[in-house]
N, C-alpha and C positions, 0 to 999 in steps of 0.2 A: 525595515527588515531587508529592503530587497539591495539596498546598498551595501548591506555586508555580506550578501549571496558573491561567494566566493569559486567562479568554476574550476581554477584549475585548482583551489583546495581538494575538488570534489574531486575532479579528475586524478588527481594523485590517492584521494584515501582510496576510491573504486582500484587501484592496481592493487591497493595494500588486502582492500575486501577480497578481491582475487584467488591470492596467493593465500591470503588464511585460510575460506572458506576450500578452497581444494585441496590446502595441507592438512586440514582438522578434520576434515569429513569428504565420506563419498556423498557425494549429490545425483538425484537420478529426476531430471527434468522432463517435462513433456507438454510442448502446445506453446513455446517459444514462438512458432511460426504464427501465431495467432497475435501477437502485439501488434500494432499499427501501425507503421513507418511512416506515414504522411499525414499525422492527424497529433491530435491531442487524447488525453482519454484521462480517465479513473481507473487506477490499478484500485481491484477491492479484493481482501479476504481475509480469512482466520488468522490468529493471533498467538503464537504458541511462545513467543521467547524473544525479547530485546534486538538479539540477532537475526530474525526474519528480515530485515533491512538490510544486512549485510547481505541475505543471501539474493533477496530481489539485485541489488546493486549490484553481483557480482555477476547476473546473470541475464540483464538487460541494459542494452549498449546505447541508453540514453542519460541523457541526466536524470532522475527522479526529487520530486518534492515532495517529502513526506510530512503528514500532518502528523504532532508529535504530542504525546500528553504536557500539558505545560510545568507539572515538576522536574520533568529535563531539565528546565531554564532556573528552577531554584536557584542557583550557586553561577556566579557573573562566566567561569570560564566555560562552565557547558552551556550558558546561552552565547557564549561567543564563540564556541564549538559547532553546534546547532545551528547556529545559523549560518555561519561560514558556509554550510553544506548546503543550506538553501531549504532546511526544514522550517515550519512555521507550528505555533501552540495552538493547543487547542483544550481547553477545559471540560471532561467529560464528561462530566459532573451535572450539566450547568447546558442551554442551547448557546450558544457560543457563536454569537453573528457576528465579531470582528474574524472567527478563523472560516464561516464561512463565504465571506467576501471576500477572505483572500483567496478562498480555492476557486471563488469563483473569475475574482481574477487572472489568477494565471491559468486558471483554464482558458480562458478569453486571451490567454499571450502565447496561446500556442506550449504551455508547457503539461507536461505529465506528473499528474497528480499520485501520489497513493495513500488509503485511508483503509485503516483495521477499525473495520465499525462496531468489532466488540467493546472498543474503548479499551482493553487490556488483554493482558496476555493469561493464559491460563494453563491448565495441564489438558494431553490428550483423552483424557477421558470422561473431563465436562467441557461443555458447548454453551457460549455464553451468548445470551441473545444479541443478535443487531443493536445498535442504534438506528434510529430511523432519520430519514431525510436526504441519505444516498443520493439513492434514484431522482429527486426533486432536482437536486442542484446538478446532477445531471443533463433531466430534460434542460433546465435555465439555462446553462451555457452551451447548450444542443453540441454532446458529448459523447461520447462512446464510455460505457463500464465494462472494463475488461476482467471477470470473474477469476479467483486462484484459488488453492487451497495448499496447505501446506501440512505435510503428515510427517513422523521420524522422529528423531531424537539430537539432541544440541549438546547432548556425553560427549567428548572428541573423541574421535574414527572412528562415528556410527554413520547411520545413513542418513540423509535426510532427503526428504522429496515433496518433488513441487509441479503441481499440475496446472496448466492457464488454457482456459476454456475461449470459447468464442466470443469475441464482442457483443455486447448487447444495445441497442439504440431505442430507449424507451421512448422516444417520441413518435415512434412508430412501430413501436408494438402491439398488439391488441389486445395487452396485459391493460385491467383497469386499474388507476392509479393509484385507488387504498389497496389494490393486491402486491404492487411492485418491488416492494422495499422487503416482503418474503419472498416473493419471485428469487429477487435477488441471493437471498441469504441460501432461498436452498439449492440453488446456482455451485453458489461457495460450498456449500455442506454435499454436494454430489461429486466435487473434485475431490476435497477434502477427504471424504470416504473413500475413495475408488483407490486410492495409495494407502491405507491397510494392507 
């Protein structure tokens, strides 16, 4: 995979994410300042639309590695699309230990991860549970999760908005560890809400 991670693929689609996401929709961000600049971390949150990836990309000035449902890769050019970008599969289905050993690798290489742990996208007025295990491969690569939520609509020239809370270091929280992985979620689900 990681030989066909492609960065200035990336770097070029992110100018293209840019200009769509600012010509298609107003964006109204908040808690930008809150990303890490000297670290690695797990971008985590809600799932609303295919294009929440564009709008993370557009609006964080790192590279990002998103974990990706693996029927992406059905058809040979979108897995050689996919992966160009530096995404990697992940079966939702199913615990899926080759995608988490890669996340857990490149967390381990200094890279920034992002995972929508509903496993799919849905409409804003059902909430689809977690998947669990977040927080674990967290603490393992002793990592930071950096909570989001994302509220609006993906009509073009509506709004959409995006809220990114504070870093969380569960290895030193004094959250017990079968509570973490709600912890988490209702992290997500208090940004999420607070952009209604």
């Amino acid at each position: 995979m990681e030989e066909n991670y492609d960065k200035e693929f990336y770097a070029k689609f992110v100018r293209f994410t840019r200009w769509f996401m600012k010509t298609f929709y107003n964006i109204e961000s908040e808690g930008l300042e809150n990303i890490p600049l000297d670290s690695n971390y797990l971008l985590v949150g809600n799932h609303l639309h295919i294009l929440d990836s564009w709008l993370l990309m557009s609006l964080v000035d790192e590279n990002l590695r998103f974990m990706v449902d693996k029927k992406l890769y059905r058809y040979k050019i979108w897995e050689d699309f996919f992966t160009r970008l530096g995404t990697f599969p992940i079966d939702p289905n199913s615990i899926d230990i080759k995608a988490i050993k890669t996340t857990l690798s490149l967390l381990r290489s200094n890279e920034k991860v992002v995972i929508f742990p509903e496993g799919k996208t849905h409409n804003r007025k059902t909430k689809v549970p977690f998947k669990p295990g977040i927080t674990k491969i967290a603490s393992k690569a002793n990592t930071l999760i950096v909570p989001f939520g994302i509220n609006g609509s993906y009509i073009p020239f509506s709004t959409l908005k995006i809220a990114i809370g504070s870093p969380i270091n569960f290895r030193i929280t004094d959250i017990r560890k079968e509570e973490q992985d709600s912890f988490l979620e209702s992290e997500v689900r208090k940004l999420e809400d607070r952009l209604k």
